[in-house]
Kinemage of the C-alpha trace (Angstrom):
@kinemage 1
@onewidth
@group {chain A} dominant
@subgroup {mainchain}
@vectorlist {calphas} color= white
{ca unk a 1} P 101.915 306.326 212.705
{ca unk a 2} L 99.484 305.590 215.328
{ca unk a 3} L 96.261 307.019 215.211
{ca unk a 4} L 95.240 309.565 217.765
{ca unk a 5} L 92.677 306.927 219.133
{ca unk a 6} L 94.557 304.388 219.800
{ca unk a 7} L 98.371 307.101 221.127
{ca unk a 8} L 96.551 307.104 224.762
{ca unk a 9} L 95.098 303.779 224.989
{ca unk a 10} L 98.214 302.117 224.240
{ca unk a 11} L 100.536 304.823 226.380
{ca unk a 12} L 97.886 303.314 229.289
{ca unk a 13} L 98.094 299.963 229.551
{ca unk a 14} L 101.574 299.439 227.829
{ca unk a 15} L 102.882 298.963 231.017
{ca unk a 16} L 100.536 296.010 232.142
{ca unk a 17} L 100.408 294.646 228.776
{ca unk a 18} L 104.644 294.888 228.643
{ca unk a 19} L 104.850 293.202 232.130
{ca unk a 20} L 102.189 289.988 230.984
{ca unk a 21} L 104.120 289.641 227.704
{ca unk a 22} L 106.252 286.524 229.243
{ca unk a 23} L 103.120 284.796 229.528
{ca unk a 24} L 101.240 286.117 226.470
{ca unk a 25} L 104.175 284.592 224.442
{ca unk a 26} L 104.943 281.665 226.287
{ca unk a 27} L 100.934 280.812 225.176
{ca unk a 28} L 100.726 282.062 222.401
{ca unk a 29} L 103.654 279.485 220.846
{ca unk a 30} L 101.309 276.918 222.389
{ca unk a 31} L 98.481 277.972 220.557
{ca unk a 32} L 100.212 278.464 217.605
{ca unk a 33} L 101.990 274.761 217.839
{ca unk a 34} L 99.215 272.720 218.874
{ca unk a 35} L 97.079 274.300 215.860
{ca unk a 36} L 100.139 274.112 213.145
{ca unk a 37} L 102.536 271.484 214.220
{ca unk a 38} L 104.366 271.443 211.344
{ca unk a 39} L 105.406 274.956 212.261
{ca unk a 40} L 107.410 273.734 215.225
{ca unk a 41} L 108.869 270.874 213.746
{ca unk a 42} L 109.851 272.530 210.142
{ca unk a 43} L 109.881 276.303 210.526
{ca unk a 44} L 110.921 277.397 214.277
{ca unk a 45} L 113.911 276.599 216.320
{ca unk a 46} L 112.687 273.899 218.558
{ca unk a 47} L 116.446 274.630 220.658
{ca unk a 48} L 114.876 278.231 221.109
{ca unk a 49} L 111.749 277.050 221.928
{ca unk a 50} L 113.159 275.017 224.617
{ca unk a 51} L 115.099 277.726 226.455
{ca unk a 52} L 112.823 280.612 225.667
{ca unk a 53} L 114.787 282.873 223.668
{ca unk a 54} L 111.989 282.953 220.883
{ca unk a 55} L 109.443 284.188 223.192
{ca unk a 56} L 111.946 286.589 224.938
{ca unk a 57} L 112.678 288.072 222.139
{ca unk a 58} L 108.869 288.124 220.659
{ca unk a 59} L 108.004 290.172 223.801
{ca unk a 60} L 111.004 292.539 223.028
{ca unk a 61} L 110.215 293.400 219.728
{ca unk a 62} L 106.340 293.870 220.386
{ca unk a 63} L 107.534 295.746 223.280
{ca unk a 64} L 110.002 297.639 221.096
{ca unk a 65} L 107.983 298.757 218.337
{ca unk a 66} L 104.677 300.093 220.694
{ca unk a 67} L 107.529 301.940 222.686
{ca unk a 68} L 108.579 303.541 219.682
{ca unk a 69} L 105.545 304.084 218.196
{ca unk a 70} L 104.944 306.418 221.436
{ca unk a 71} L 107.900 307.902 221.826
{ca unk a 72} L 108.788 308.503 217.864
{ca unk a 73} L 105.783 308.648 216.493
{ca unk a 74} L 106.711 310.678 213.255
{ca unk a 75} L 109.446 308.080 212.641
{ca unk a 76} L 109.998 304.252 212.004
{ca unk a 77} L 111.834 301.913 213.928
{ca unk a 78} L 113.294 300.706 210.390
{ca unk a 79} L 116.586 299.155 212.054
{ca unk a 80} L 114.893 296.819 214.096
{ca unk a 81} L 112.305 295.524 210.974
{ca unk a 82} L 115.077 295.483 208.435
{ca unk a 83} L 116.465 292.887 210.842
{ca unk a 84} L 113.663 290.852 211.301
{ca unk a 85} L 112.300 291.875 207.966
{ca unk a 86} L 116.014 290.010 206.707
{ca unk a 87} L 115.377 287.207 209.175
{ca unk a 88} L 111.406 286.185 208.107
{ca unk a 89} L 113.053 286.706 204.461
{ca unk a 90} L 115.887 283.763 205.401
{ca unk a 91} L 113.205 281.549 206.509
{ca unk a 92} L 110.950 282.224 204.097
{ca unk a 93} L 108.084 283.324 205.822
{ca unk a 94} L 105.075 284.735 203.731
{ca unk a 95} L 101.752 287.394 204.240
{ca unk a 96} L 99.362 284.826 205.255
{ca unk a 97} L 101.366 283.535 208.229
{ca unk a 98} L 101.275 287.231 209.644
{ca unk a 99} L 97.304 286.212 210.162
{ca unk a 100} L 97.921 282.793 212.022
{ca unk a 101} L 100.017 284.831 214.100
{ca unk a 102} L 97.564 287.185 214.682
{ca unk a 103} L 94.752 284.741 215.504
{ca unk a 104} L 96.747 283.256 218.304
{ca unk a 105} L 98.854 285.695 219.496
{ca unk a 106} L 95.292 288.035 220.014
{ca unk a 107} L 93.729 284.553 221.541
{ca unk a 108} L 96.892 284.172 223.998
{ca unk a 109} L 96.044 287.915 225.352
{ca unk a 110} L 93.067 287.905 225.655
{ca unk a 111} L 93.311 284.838 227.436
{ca unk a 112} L 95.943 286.030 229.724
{ca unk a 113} L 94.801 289.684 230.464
{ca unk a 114} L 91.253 288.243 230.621
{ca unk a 115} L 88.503 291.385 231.362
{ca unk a 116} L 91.559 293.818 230.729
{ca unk a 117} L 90.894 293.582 227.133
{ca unk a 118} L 87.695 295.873 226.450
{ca unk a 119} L 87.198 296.481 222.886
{ca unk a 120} L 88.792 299.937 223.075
{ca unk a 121} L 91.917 297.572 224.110
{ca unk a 122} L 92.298 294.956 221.401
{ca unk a 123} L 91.612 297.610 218.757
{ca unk a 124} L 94.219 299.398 219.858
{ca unk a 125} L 96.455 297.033 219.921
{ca unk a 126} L 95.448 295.396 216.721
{ca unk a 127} L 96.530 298.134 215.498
{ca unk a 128} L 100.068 298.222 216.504
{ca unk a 129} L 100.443 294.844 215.390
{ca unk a 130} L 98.723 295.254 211.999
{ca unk a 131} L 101.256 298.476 211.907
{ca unk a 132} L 104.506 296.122 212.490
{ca unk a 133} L 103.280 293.256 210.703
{ca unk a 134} L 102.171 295.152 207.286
{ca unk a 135} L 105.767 297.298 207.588
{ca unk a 136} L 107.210 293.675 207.680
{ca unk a 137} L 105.163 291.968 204.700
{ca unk a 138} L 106.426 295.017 202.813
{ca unk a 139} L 109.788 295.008 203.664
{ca unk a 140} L 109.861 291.188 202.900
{ca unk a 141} L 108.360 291.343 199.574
{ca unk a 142} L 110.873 293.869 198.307
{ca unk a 143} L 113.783 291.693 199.748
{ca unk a 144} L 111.812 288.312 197.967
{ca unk a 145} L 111.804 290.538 194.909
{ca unk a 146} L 115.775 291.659 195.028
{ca unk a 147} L 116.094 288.118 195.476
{ca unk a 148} L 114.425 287.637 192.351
{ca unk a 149} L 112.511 284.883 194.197
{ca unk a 150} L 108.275 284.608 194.702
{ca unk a 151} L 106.771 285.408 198.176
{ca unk a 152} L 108.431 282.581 200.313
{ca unk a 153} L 111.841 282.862 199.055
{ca unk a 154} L 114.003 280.403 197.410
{ca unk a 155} L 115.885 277.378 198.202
{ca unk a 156} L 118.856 275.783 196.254
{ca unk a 157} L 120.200 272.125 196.614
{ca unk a 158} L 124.288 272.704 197.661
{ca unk a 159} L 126.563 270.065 197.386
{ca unk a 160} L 129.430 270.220 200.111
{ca unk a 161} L 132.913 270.251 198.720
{ca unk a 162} L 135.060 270.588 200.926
{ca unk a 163} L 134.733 270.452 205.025
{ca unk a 164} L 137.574 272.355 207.195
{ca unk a 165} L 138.138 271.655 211.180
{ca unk a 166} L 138.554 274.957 212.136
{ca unk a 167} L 139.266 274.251 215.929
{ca unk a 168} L 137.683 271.280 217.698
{ca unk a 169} L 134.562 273.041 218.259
{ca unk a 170} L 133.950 274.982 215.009
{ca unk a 171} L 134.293 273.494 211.005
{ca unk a 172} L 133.504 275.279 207.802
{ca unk a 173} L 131.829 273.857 204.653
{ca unk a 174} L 132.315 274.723 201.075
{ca unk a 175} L 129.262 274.733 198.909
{ca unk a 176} L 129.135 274.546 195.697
{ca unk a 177} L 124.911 274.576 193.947
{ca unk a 178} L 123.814 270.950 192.440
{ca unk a 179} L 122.864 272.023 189.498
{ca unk a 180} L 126.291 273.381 188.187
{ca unk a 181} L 125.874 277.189 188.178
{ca unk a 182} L 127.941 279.423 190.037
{ca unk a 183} L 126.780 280.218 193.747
{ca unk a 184} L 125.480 283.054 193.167
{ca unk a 185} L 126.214 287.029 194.470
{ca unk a 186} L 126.060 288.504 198.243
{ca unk a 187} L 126.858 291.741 200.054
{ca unk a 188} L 130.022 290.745 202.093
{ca unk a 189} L 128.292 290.064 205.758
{ca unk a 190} L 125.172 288.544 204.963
{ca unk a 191} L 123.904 284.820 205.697
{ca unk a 192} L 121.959 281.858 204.244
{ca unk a 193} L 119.858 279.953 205.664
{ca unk a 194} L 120.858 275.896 206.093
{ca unk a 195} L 117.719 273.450 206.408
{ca unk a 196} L 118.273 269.958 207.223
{ca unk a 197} L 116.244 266.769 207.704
{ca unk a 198} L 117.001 265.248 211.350
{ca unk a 199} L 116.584 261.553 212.669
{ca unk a 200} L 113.088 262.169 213.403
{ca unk a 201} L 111.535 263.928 210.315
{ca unk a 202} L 112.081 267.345 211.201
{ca unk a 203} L 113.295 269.788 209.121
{ca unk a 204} L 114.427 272.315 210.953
{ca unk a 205} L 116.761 275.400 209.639
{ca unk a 206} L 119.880 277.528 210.940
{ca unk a 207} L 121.270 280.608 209.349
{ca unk a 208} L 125.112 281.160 208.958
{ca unk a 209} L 127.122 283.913 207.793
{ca unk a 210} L 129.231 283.631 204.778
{ca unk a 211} L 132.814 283.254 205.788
{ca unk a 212} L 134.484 284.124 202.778
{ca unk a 213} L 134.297 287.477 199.861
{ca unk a 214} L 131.508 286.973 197.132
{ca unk a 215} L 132.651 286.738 193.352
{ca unk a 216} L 133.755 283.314 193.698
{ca unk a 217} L 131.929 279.948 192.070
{ca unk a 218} L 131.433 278.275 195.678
{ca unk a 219} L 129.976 279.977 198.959
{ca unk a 220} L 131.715 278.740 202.402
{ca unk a 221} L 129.846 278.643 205.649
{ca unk a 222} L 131.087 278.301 209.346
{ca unk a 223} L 129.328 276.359 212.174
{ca unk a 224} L 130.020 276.248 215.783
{ca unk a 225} L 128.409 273.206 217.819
{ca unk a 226} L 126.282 275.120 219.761
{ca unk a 227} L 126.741 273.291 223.374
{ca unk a 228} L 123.517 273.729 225.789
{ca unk a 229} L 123.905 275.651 228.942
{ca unk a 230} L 120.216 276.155 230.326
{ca unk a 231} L 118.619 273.603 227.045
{ca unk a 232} L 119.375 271.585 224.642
{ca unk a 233} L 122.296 271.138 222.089
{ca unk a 234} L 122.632 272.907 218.921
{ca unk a 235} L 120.294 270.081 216.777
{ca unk a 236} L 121.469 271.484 213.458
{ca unk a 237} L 125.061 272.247 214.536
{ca unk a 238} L 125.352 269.055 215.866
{ca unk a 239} L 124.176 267.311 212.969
{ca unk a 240} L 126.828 269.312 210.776
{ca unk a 241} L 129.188 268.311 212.728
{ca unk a 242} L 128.761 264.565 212.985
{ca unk a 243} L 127.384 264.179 209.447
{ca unk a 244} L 127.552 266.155 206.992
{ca unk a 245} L 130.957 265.548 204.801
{ca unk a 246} L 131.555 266.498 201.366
{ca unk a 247} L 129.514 264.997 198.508
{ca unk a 248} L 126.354 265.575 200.783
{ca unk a 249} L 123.888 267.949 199.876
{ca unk a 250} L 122.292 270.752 202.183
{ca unk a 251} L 118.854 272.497 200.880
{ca unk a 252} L 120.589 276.856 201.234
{ca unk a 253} L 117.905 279.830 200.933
{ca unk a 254} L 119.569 282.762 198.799
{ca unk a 255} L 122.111 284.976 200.870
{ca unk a 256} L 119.823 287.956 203.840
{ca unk a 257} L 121.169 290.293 206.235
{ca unk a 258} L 121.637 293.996 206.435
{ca unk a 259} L 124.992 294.099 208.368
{ca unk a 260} L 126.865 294.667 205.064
{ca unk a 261} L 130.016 296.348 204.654
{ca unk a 262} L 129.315 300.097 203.234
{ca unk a 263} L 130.452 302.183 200.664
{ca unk a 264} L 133.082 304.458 200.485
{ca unk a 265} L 136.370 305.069 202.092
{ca unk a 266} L 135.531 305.876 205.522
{ca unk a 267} L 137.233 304.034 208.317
{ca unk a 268} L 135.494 301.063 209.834
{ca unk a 269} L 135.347 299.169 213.142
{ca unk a 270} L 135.017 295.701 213.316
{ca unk a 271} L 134.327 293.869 216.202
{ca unk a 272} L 133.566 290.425 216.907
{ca unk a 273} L 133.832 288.143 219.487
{ca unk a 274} L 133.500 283.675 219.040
{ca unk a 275} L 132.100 282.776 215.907
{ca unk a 276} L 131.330 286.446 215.364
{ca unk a 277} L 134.464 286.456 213.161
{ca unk a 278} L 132.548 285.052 210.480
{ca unk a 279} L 130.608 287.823 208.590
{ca unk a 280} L 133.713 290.163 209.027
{ca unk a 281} L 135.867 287.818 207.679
{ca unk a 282} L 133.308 288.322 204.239
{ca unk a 283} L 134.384 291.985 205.077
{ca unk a 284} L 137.869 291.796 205.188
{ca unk a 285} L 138.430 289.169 202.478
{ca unk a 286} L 136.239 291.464 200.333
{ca unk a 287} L 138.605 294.326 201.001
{ca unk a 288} L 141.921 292.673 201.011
{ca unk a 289} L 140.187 291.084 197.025
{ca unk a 290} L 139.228 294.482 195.824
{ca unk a 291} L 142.440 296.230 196.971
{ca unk a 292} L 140.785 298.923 199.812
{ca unk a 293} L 143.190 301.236 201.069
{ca unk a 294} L 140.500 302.691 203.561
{ca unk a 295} L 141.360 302.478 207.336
{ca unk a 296} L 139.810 299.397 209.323
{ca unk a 297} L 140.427 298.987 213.058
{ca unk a 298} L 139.743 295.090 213.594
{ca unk a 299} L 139.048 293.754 216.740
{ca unk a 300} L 138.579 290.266 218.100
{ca unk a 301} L 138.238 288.307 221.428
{ca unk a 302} L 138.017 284.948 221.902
{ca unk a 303} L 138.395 282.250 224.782
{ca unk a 304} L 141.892 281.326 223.926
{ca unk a 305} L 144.116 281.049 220.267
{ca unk a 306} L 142.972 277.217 219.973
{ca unk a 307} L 139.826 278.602 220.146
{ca unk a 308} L 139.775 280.902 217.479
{ca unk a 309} L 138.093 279.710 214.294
{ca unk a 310} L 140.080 280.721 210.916
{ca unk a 311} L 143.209 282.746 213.194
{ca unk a 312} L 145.650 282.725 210.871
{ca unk a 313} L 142.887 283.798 207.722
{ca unk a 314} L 142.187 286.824 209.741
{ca unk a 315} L 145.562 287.575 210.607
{ca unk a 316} L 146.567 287.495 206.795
{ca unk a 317} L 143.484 289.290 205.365
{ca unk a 318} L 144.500 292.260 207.849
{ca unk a 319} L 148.140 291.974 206.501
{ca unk a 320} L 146.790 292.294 202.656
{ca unk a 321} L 145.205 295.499 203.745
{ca unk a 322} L 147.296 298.338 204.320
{ca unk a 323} L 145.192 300.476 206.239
{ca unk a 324} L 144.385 297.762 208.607
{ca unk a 325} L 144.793 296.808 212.035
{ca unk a 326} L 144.039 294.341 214.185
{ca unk a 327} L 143.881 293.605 218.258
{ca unk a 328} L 143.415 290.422 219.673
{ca unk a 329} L 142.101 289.884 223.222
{ca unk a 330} L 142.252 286.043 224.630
{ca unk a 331} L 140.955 285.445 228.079
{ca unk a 332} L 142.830 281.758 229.131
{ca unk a 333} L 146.632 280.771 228.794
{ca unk a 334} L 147.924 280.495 225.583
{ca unk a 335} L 147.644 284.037 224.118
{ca unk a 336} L 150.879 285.847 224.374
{ca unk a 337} L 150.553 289.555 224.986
{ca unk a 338} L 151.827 292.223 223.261
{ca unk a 339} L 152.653 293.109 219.749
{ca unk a 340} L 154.158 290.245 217.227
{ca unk a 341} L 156.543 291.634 215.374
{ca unk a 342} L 154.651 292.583 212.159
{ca unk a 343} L 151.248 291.093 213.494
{ca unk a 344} L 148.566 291.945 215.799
{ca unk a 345} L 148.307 293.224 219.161
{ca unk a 346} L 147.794 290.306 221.609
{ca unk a 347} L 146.502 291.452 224.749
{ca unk a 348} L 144.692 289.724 228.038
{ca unk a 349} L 141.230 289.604 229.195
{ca unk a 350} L 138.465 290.909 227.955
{ca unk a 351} L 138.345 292.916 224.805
{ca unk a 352} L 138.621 296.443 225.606
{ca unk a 353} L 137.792 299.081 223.104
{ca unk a 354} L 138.331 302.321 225.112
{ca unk a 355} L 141.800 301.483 225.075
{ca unk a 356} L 142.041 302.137 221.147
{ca unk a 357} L 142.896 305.163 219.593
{ca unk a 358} L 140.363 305.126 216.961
{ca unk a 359} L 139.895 307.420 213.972
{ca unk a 360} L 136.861 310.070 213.872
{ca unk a 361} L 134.124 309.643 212.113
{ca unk a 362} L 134.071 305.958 211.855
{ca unk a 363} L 131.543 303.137 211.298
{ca unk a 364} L 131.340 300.299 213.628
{ca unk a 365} L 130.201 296.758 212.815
{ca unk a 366} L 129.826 294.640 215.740
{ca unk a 367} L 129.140 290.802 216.243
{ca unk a 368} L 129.235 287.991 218.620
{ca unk a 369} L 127.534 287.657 222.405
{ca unk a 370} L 125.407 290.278 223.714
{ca unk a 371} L 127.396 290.993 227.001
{ca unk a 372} L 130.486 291.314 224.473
{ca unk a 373} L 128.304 293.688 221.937
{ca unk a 374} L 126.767 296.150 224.531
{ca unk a 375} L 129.920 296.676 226.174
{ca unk a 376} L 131.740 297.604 222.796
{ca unk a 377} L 128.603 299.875 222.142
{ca unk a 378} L 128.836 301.471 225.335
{ca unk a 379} L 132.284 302.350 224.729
{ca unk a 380} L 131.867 303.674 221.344
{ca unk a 381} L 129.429 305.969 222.670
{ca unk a 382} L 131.418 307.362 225.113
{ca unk a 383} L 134.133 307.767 222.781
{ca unk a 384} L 131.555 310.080 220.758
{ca unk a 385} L 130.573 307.532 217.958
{ca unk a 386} L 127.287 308.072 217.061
{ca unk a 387} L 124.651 305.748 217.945
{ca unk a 388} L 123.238 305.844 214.464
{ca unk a 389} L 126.846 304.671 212.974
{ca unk a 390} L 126.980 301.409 215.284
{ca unk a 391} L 125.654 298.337 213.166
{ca unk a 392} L 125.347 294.762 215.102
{ca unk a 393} L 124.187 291.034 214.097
{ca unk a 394} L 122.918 288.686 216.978
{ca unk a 395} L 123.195 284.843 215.725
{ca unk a 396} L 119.802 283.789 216.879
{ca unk a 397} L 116.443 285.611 218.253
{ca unk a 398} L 117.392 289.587 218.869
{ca unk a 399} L 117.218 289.610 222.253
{ca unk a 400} L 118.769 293.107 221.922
{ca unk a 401} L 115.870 294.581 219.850
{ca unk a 402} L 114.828 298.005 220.060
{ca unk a 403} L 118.923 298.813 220.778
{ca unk a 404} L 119.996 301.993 218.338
């Protein structure tokens, strides 16, 4: 909670300090690269660097939690730091970093709000960061510890056995660890991390979900070649895709993430869109492996069939299941609509939720590109799901932060 001190100070200059923190960021990564290099080039996504969705979605979350920290103050914003909380955790990110951060990030305001910054100011502040950042170290150490892993996390030589072209854009890797012992458990949903050394020394890391049910001796992964639109390509996609073939060996963190499938046998939504097929394809495999009878609406939209990474998988795991159901939305030629005669329904366009007759009292698990996610959310709230029940997963920085 935020003291009583500091409540008005930040409710005052929130607004000035939200509206500088493009710049404040954008230095602040400067700082913090020119002092630790070996941050950039081994720990952050240089492609995110490049087109500025880090420091987008740094500003968000600082943004985020002071927001909430005036507007709830008797509650925590424990959705959005479980997901960044399971992100630092993937990268293995540890206390002391927290106070490099803090050294430069406090530099970069200072710098950029100049005389704005009275004492009053920075302690304030300080203490909204100290507030996010010790919630975080926390909620870290209890995920190394689950982990069974020290502060840092831990990493796991994983030789590839087997690579898959999914479509011409998107292949999948079977791991299997070096050293002989089974891959180890995972909540069906979660993701590991993937760190590998590039042409010029970097080595820079990627998370993907895990495509397939736990409880088997091997772990699969999916990667799309991330194509660049406003930067760069996808360095560590790329790389997968023009190297890595089985008998190599990738460097894996143990399995994060806290879009898991529940509990229970209530009914489920799950939507994805792209390569957002990937942790519900953990889901449904884990169903269709443990015999669930429980009722699960599956959705999924893509750019065309061809497109689709693991189609026919997903149409099979949602025949295994008997309370299942899924509905396919294509936008190009090639999709057929309508219903297949014992399959899916194939429609047109863009996926379109509203037009579902979905069951009360559901649970929705959404993934894939914002535009796609926020416009499912939207129409699961006006259909009267709760906000609390809708669950997402962005691939990349959470540009959606602060979004319950």
């Amino acid at each position: 909670m935020l003291s009583d001190e500091s409540t008005p100070v930040i409710r005052a200059t929130l607004p000035v300090v939200g509206a500088s923190l493009g710049a404040i960021t954008e230095l602040f990564y400067r700082r913090l690269f020119d002092a630790h290099p070996a941050l950039r080039r081994d720990l952050f996504n240089r492609g995110n660097q490049a087109n500025g969705e880090q420091q987008r979605a740094l500003a968000g979350s600082i943004a985020a939690f002071a927001g909430m920290l005036l507007d709830e103050p008797d509650a925590r914003p424990d959705a959005m730091l479980s997901r960044i909380a399971h992100k630092h955790a993937s990268l293995g990110i540890t206390s002391d970093q927290y106070k490099i951060v803090h050294h430069h990030l406090f530099g970069a305001i200072a710098e950029v709000l100049g005389d704005a910054v009275t004492p009053e100011v920075a302690a304030a502040w300080d203490e909204v960061y100290w507030l996010m950042a010790n919630a975080l170290i926390a909620a870290e150490a209890r995920l190394y510890q689950q982990a069974g892993a020290a502060e840092g996390g831990a990493r796991h030589p994983m030789e590839i056995v087997e690579r898959r072209q999914e479509t011409p854009e998107t292949v999948s890797f079977t791991l299997r660890r070096a050293d002989g012992r089974p891959a180890g458990t995972f909540r069906p949903g979660q993701y590991v991390s993937v760190q590998v050394e590039l042409p010029d020394g970097a080595r820079q890391i990627r998370q993907y979900s895990l495509s397939a049910a736990p409880g088997r001796p091997h772990w699969r992964i999916t990667v799309k070649r991330v194509r660049g639109a406003a930067g760069p390509d996808g360095e560590v996609s790329s790389w997968l895709h023009d190297h890595a073939r089985p008998g190599d060996v990738l460097t894996v963190s143990e399995p994060f993430g806290d879009l898991v499938l529940p509990e229970g046998d209530g009914p489920l939504l799950l939507a994805s869109a792209g390569i957002g097929s990937t942790p519900m394809l953990a889901m449904l495999d884990h169903l269709a492996s443990t015999g669930s009878t429980r009722p699960v609406t599956v959705v999924h939209a893509d750019r065309s069939p061809a497109d689709h990474a693991h189609r026919e998988e997903l149409r099979a795991l949602v025949r295994a299941l008997p309370g299942a159901r899924l509905h396919l939305w294509y936008e190009e030629p090639g999709a057929r609509p309508g219903a297949e005669p014992g399959g899916p329904e194939v429609s047109a366009g863009r996926a379109d939720i509203g037009t579902l007759d979905l069951p009360p009292g559901l649970t929705a698990y959404l993934c894939g590109p914002l535009p796609f996610m926020r416009t499912v959310r939207g129409d699961l709230l006006r259909h009267g799901v709760p906000a609390e029940h809708i669950h997402y997963e962005v691939f990349g920085p959470d540009l959606w932060l602060g979004l319950q």
